[in-house]
N, C-alpha and C positions, 0 to 999 in steps of 0.2 A: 697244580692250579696255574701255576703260568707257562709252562706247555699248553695248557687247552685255552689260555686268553692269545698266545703268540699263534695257535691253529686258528682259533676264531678271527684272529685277525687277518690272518695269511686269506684266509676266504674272503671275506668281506672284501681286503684291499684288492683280490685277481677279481672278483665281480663288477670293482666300481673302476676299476681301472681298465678293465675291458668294455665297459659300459661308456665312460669317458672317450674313451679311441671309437669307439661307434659314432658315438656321435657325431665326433669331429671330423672322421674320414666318412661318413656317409651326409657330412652336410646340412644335418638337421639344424632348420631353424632357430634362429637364438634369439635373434635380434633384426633389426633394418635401421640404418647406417649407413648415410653418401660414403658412397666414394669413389674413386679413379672408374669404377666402370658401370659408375649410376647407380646402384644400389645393393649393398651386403648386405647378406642375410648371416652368415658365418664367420670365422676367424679366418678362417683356409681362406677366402676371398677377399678378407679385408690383408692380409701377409700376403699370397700371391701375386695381388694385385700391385702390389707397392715393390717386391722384390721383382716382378718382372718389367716393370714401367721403369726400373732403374737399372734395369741388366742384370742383376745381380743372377739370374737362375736363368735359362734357358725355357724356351715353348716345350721342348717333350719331357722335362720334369713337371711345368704345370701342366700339363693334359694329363700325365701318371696320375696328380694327385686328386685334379678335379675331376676322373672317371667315374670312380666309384658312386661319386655324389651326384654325377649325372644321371648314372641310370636309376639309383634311387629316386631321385625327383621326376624321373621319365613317368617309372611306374606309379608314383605315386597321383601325378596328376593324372595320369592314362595318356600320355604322349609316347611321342617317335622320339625312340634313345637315338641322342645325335651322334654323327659318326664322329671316331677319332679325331679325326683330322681334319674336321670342322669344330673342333670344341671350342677352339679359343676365340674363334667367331662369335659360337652361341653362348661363350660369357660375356661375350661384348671386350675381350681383352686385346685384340685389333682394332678399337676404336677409342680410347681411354680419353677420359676427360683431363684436362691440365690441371693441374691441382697445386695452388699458391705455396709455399712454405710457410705461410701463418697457418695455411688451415691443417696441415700437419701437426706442429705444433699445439696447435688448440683441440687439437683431440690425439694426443700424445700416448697419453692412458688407451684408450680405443688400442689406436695401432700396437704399442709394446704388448699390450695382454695379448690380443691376439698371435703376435708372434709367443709367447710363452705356451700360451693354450695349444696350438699348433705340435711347438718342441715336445712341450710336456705328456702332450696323449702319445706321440711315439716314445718316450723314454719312458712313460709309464709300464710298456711291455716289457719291459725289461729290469727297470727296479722300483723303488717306491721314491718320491720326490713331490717338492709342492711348487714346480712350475704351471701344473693346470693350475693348481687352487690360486695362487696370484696372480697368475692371468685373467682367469672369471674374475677375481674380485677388482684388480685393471678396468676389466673391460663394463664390468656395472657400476664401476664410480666415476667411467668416462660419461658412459650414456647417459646414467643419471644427473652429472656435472649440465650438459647438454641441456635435461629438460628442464631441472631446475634453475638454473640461474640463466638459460639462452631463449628459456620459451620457445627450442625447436619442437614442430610437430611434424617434423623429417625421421626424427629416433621414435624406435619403440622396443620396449623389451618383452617379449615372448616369454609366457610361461614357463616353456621348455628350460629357459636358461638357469630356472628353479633347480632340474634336476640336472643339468651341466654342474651346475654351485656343488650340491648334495655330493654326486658321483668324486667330486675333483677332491671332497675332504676325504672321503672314505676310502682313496685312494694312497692316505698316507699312512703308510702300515704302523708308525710308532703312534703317531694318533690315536688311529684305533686301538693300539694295545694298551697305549694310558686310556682312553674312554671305559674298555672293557674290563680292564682289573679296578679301574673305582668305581664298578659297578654291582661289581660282583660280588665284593666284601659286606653291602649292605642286604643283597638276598641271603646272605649265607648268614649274617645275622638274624633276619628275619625268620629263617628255617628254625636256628637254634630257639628263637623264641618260640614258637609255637611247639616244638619238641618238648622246650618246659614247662608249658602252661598244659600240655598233653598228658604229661608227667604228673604233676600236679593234680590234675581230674581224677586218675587213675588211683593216686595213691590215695585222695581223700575218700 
């Protein structure tokens, strides 16, 4: 029985974890979110943005990372996939807005998740770990922070980021192996009862 809850889980966790890296390196929508280059939609944009405005990374690491997600959003809208070596144009990351160190600060949560979200769908291909799941859970108590007590109507949170949340738990493999072995003991009760009342019928 826990051989087959530590397989069930080994599945689940390469699903949601490969699920998770999709999402992230292909860009999908999460959220919208000022910042340095007028508006994020993702994590990858909100960390890029800020690691490259400070030197920290190089222009042909962010073009590696924001490729993929371009020609996703190319085809999805029905545009012209923009070429390499105009990409950092078409993010707007040769024109960056200046951006205070309060307003850092004040959306703190924002930035850190997103750098965790980012780490964690790549270290998720490799082992199990809960830097996605703290980064989503970062980055929706920054947003939310935001609209509840700032009355911004600048933030919005996308449905998608439902199944960002989802993907990033099922991506912790010992989670899932406690979810699934105290789940299992109650079917298996449940089998044994009906076996006896089966039983039962029978004999009387």
């Amino acid at each position: 029985m826990a051989s087959a809850s530590k397989k069930w889980a080994r599945d689940v966790y390469f699903v949601a974890s490969r699920l998770y890296f999709l999402l992230i390196l292909f860009q999908v929508p999460l959220f919208r979110f000022p910042c340095r280059i007028g508006k994020c939609t993702t994590p990858i944009e909100v960390s890029l943005s800020l690691l490259y405005a400070n030197g920290v990374i190089p222009g042909g690491m962010v073009k590696a990372m924001l490729y993929p997600g371009a020609i996703t959003k190319a085809i999805y809208k029905n545009n012209v996939v923009p070429s390499y070596g105009k990409l950092l144009e078409a993010y707007k990351f040769t024109n960056m807005k200046e951006s205070p160190a309060t307003h850092d600060l004040q959306n703190l949560e924002v930035i850190v998740g997103s750098y965790l979200s980012v780490a964690g769908a790549l270290l998720g291909l490799l082992k199990s770990g809960r830097f996605s799941l703290i980064g989503i859970l970062l980055i929706t108590w920054g947003l939310d922070k935001q609209v509840l007590f700032r009355n911004s109507t600048s933030v919005v949170i996308y449905p998608t980021m439902l199944i960002a949340l989802l993907s990033a738990f099922f991506s912790i493999r010992a989670d899932v192996t406690k979810l699934i072995r105290f789940s299992k003991p109650k079917a298996s009760y449940r089998n044994i009862e009906k076996q006896n009342i089966t039983r039962v019928k029978y004999a009387s």
